[in-house]
C-alpha positions in Angstrom: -4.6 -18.8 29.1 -4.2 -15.6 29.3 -6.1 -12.8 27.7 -5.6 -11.9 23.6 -4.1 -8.6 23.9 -1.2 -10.4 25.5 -0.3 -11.7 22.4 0.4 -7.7 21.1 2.8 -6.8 23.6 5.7 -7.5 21.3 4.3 -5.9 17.8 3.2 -3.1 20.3 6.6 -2.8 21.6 8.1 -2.8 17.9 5.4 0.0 16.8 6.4 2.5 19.5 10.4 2.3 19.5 12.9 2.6 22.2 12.4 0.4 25.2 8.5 0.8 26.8 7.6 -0.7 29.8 6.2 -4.2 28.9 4.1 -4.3 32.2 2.4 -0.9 31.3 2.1 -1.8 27.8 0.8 -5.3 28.6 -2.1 -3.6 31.4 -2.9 -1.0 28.4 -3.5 -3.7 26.1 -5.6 -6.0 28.6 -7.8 -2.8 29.2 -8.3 -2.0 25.6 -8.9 -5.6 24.5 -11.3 -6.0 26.8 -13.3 -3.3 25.9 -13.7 -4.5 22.6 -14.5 -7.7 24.0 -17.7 -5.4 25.2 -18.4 -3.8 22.5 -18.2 -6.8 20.0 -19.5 -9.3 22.5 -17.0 -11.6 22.4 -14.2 -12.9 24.2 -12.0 -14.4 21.3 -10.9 -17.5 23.5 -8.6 -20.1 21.7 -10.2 -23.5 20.7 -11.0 -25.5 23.6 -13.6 -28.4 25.1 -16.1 -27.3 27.6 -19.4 -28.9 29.3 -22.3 -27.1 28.9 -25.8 -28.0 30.8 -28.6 -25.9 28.9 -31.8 -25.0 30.9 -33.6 -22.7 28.4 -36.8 -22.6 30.2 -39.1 -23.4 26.7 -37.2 -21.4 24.4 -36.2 -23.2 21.2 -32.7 -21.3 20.9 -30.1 -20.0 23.0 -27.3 -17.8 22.0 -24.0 -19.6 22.8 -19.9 -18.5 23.2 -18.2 -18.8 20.2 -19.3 -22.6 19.4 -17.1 -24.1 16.6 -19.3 -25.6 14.1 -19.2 -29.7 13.5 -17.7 -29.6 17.3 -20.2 -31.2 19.2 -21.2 -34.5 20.1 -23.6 -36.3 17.8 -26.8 -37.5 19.7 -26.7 -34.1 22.0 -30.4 -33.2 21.2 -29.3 -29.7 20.3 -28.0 -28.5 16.9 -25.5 -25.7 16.0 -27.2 -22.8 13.9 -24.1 -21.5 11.5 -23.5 -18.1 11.3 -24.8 -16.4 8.4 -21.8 -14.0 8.3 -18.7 -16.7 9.6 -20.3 -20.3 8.6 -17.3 -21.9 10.8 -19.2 -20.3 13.7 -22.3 -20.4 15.1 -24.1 -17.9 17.9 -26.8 -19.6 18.1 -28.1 -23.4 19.5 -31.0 -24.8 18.7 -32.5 -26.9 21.4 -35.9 -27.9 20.8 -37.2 -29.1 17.5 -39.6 -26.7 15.4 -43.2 -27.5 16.0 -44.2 -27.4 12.2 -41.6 -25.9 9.4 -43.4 -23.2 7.4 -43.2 -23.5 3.4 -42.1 -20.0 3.3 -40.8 -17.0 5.2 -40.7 -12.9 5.2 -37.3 -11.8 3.4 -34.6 -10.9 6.3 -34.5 -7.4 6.4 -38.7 -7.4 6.8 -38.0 -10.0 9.9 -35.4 -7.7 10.8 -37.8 -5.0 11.0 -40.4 -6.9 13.2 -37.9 -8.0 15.7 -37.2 -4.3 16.2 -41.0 -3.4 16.8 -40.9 -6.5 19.2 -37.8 -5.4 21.1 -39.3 -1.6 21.7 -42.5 -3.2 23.0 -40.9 -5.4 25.0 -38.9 -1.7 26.4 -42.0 -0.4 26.9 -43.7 -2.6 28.9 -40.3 -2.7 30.9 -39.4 -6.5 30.1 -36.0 -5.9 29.8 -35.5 -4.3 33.2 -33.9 -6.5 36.4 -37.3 -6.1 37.9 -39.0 -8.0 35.0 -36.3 -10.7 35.8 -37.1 -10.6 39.7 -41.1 -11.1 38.8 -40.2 -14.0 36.4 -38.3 -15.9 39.2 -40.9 -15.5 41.9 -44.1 -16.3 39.7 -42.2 -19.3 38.1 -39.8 -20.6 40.9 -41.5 -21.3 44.2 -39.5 -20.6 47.2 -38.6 -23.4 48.5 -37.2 -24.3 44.8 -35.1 -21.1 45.1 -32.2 -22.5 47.2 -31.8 -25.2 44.2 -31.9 -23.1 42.0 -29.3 -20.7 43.0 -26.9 -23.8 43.5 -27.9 -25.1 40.6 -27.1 -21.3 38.9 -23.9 -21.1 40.8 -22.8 -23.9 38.9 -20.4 -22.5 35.8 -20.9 -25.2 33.5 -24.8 -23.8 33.7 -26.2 -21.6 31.1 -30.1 -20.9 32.6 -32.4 -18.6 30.5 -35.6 -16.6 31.8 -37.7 -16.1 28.4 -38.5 -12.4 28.0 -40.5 -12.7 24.7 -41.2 -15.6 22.6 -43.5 -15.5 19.2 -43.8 -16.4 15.5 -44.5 -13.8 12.8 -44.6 -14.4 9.1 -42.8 -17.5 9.3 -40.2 -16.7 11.6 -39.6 -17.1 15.2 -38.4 -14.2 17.3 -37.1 -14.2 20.9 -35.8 -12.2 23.8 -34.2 -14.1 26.8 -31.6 -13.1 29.5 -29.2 -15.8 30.8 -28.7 -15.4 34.5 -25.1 -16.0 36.9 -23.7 -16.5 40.0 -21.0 -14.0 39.4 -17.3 -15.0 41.3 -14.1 -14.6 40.9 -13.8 -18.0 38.6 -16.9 -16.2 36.1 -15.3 -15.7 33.0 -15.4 -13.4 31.3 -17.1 -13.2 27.6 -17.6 -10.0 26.7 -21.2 -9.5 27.5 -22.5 -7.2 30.1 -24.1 -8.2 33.5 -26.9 -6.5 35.6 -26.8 -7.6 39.8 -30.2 -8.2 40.1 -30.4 -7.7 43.8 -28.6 -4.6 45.6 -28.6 -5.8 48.7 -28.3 -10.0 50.2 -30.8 -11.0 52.1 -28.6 -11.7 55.1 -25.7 -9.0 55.0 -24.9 -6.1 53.3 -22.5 -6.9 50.4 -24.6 -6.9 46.9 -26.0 -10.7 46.1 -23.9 -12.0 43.2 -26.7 -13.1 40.8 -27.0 -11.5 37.9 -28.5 -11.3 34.6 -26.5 -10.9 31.3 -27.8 -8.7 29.2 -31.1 -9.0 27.0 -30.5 -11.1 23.8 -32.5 -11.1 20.6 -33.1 -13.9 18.5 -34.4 -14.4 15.1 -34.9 -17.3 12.7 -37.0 -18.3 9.8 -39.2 -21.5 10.8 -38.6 -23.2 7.3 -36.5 -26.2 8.1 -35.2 -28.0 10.9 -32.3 -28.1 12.3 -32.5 -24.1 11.3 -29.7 -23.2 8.9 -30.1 -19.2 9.6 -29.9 -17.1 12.6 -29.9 -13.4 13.7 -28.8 -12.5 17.2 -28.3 -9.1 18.8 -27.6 -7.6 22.1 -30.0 -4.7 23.8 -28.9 -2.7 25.7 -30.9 -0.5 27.5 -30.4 3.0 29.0 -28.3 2.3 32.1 -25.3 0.6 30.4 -22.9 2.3 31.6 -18.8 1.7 29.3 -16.1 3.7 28.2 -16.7 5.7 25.1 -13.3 7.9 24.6 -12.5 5.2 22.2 -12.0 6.6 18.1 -15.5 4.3 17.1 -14.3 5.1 13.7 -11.2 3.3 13.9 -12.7 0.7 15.9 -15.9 0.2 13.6 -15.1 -1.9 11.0 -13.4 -4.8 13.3 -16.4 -4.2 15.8 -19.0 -5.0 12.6 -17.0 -7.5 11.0 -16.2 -10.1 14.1 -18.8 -8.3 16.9 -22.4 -8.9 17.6 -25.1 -6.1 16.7 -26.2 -4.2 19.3 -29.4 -2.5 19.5 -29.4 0.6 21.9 -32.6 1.7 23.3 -34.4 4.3 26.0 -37.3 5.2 26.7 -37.6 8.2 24.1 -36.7 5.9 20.9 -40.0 5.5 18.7 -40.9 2.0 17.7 -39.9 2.3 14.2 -36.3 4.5 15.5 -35.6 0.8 16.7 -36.8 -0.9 14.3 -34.7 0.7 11.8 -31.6 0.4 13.9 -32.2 -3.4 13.8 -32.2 -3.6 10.1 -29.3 -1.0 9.4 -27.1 -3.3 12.4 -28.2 -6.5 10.2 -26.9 -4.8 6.9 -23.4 -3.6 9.0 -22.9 -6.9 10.6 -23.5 -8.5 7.1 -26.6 -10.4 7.5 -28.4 -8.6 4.6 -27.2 -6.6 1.3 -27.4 -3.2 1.0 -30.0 -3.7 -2.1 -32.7 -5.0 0.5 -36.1 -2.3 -0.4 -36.2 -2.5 3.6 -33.1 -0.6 4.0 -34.4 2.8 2.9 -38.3 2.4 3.8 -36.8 1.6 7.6 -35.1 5.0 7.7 -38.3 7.1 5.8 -41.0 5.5 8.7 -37.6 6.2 11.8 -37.1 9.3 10.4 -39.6 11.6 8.8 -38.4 14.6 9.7 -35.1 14.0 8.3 -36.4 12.5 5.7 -39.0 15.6 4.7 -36.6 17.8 5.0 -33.8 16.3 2.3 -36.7 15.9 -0.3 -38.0 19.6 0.0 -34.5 20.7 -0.2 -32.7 18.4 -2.9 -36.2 18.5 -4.9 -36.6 14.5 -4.7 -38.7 13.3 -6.3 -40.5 11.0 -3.8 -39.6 10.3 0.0 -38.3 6.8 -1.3 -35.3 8.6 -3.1 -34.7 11.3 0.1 -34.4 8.2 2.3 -32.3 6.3 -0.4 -29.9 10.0 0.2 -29.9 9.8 4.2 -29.4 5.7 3.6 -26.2 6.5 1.9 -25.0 8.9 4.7 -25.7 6.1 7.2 -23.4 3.4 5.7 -20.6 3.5 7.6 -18.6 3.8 10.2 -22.3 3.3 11.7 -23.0 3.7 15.6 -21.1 3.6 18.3 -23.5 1.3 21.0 -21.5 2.9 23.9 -23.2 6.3 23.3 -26.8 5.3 23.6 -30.0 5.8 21.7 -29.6 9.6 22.2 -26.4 10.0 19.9 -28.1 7.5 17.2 -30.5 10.4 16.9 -27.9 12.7 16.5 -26.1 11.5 14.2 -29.0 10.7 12.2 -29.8 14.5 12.3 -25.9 15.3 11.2 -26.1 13.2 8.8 -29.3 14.7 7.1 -27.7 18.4 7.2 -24.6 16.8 5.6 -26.8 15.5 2.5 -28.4 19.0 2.0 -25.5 20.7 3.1 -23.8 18.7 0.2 -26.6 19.1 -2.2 -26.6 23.0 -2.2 -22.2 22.7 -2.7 -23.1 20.6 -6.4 -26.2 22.9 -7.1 -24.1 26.6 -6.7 -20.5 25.8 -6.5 -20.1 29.9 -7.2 -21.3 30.3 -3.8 -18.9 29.0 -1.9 -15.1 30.5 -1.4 -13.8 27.3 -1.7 -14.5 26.8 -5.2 -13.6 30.3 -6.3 -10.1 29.5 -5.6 -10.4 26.4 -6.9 -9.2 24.1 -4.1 -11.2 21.5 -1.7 -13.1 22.8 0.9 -10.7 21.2 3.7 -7.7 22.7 2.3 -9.4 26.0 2.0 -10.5 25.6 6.0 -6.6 24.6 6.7 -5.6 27.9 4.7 -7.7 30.2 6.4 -6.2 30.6 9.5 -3.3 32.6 7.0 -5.8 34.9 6.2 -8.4 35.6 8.7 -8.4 36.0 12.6 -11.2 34.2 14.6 -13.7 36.6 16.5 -15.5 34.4 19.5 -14.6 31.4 17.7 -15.7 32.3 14.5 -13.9 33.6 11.7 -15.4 36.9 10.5 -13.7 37.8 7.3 -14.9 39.3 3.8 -15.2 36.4 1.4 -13.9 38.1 -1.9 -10.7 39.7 -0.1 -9.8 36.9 1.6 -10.7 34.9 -1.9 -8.3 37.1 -3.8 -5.6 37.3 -1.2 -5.6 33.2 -1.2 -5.7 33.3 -4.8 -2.2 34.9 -5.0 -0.7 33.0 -2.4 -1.6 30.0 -4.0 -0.3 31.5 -7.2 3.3 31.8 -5.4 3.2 28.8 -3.8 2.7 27.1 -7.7 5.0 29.5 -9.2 8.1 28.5 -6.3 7.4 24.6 -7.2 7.8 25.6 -10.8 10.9 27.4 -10.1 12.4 24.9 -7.4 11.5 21.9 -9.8 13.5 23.6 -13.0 16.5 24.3 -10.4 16.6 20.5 -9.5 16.2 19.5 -13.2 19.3 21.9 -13.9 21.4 20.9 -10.9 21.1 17.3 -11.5 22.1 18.1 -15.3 25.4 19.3 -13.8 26.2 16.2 -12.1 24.3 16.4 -8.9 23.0 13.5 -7.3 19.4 13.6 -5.9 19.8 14.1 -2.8 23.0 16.4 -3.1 20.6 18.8 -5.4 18.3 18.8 -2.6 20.6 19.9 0.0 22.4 22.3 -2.4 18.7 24.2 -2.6 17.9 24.5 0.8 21.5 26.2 1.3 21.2 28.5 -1.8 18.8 30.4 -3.8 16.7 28.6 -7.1 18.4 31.2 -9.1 22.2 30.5 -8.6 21.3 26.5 -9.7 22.5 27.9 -13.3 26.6 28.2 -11.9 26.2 25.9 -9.4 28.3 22.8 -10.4 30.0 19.7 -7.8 33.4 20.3 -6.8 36.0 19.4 -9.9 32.8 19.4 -12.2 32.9 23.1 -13.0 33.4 23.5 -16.9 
């Protein structure tokens, strides 16, 4: 099979017109599927039957490809956790039994929460570096074990995991594990990213093809068994390194509908920055509803100076309601992963000066030249350029004479629709068809539509 985009070349084709080069078309297509592949974690694949041979090292769960629920065979020892978002899918396999069911659990967005504090400590204590992975392998695997276990890696049908974190908190059990590979030509490819884990072979001088796909985290609440409710996100840390001259915006709402959250992280982001990223990726991605409490306590503790800084200019009344205001900025389209934890910040920040900024337009519309003239604000910036001249790429203008100077444009603009729309009501009272009254205007002046009759219609 070949890869999904394929399957666009001909709607593709039909979009642009003329005759494109199918071969271009079809490589343009493969590049750009593929990166969404990345960025929702995913490869798409059709239906199909494969072999799997689980070594999860301890760990009770393992995230999985795209495993169709109700698919496997009965008696495997392992159970499919659905998908909270798509039940016909699950991400998750559960392969161990639960040591003792709790009677109850924290709500979702609180374990959401936790699992963020758990993945920045595990960033700080550099657990989700290849090195961490290296120290696993030679403290665990002794070295005369190491040549079976590369073969056994090297086998594809192999999915081998080196636990990272593993620990229960309030009723749920959170984990972080990375899945290592023998990476050939025959891997395939399913959207997540890989990390070589050794630069140099042992014996030569080409890079040693095991790897380690990227970290995974794992939540679920430890209330029944099989488990009936999974979260599962990607970290990436850093050094990822992927295109990001896509439009996110476009791209965001497929990406959070079918793709898997990512969690970005460095070494600047605070415990509770990632923590909050968690829970506002499980509210994207549809694992919990926007009326979660969580939601807008995650982004006060992330993001205090924000935070501060709406209430003492909107005159909230508490820091609950100027995080409720940033909240709603932060809805969609969301984060674009590719950027890092850097431009999470940022846009954070933005978005905070958007809120006051928007604040101050409802408080004193007078203020602003936009509503003097009575028009939006992005129709007054599209107009401007009529009236004023940029000066080191700013416009340096006088508000009230450029104000009263768009005033009576816009006042002959309305009063030559008035007149054009009373000559097309007359012409068409003559006999004129719509689209001859039309033409007949752009050839002559609005005034003359009052003798202007067809040819053999003229009274």
């Amino acid at each position: 099979m070949g890869h999904w985009s394929e399957g666009l070349v001909d709607d593709a084709a039909k979009m642009i017109g003329g005759s494109p080069d199918r071969r271009r078309l079809r490589d343009t297509l493969a590049r750009v599927g593929r990166e969404i592949d990345v960025l929702a974690g995913r490869s798409f694949q059709p239906l199909r039957r494969a072999t799997s041979v689980i070594d999860s090292n301890g760990l009770p769960f393992v995230d999985v490809p795209d495993l169709q629920v109700g698919s496997m065979e009965s008696g495997a020892g392992a159970w499919e956790v659905p998908d909270p978002v798509n039940g016909e899918l699950a991400a998750v396999l559960q392969v161990a039994p639960l040591a003792s069911p709790v009677p109850n659990a924290a709500r979702a967005a609180d374990a959401l929460w936790i699992a963020g504090q758990l993945v920045a400590g595990a960033s700080e204590a550099g657990r989700l570096s290849a090195d961490y992975v290296l120290h696993w392998l030679g403290t665990s695997v002794d070295h005369e074990q190491r040549k079976d276990l590369f073969r056994h890696i090297m086998n594809p049908a192999v999915r081998f995991y080196v636990p990272v974190l593993g620990v229960s908190v309030n009723g749920w059990w959170f984990q972080i594990s990375r899945r290592l590979i023998w990476v050939t030509n025959e891997t395939e490819d399913d959207g997540r990213l890989i990390e070589l884990l050794l630069e140099k072979a042992t014996t030569g001088e080409e890079a040693s093809p095991l790897a380690a796909v990227e970290a995974i985290l794992i939540a679920v609440p430890m209330t029944r068994h099989p488990a009936d409710w999974a979260f599962t996100a990607r970290i990436w840390p850093e050094q990822v390194q992927v295109p990001t001259d896509r439009p996110w915006r476009r791209l965001a709402k497929a990406i959070h509908g079918h793709g898997i959250p990512t969690i970005t992280v460095d070494p600047v982001s605070t415990s509770y920055e990632i923590a909050c990223q968690t829970v506002l990726k499980g509210y994207w991605h549809g694992y919990i509803s926007g009326d979660e409490p969580a939601l807008a306590n995650a982004v006060a503790m992330a993001y205090p100076r924000q935070v501060d800084r709406i209430q003492r200019e909107t005159r909230a009344p508490d820091r609950a309601s100027a995080a409720a205001t940033l909240l709603e900025q932060l809805i969609h389209p969301g984060f674009d992963p590719a950027r890092g934890a850097e431009a999470t910040r940022r846009y954070v920040r933005r978005k905070a000066s958007i809120a006051v900024m928007e604040y101050r337009k409802g408080e004193a519309p007078e203020r602003y030249p936009w509503t003097r003239v009575g028009i939006s604000e992005r129709r007054y910036y599209k107009l401007l350029p009529l009236f004023a001249q940029k000066v080191n790429g700013r416009y340096d203008y006088d508000y009230d004479d450029v104000v009263a100077r768009m005033k009576a444009h816009l006042d002959h603009v309305d009063k030559a629709r008035t007149v054009r729309a009373v000559a097309l009501e007359v012409l068409r009272s003559h006999g004129f068809g719509e689209e001859a009254a039309r033409k007949w205007l752009q050839r002559h002046p609005p005034e003359e539509a009052v003798s202007a009759w067809p040819r053999g219609r003229r009274p």
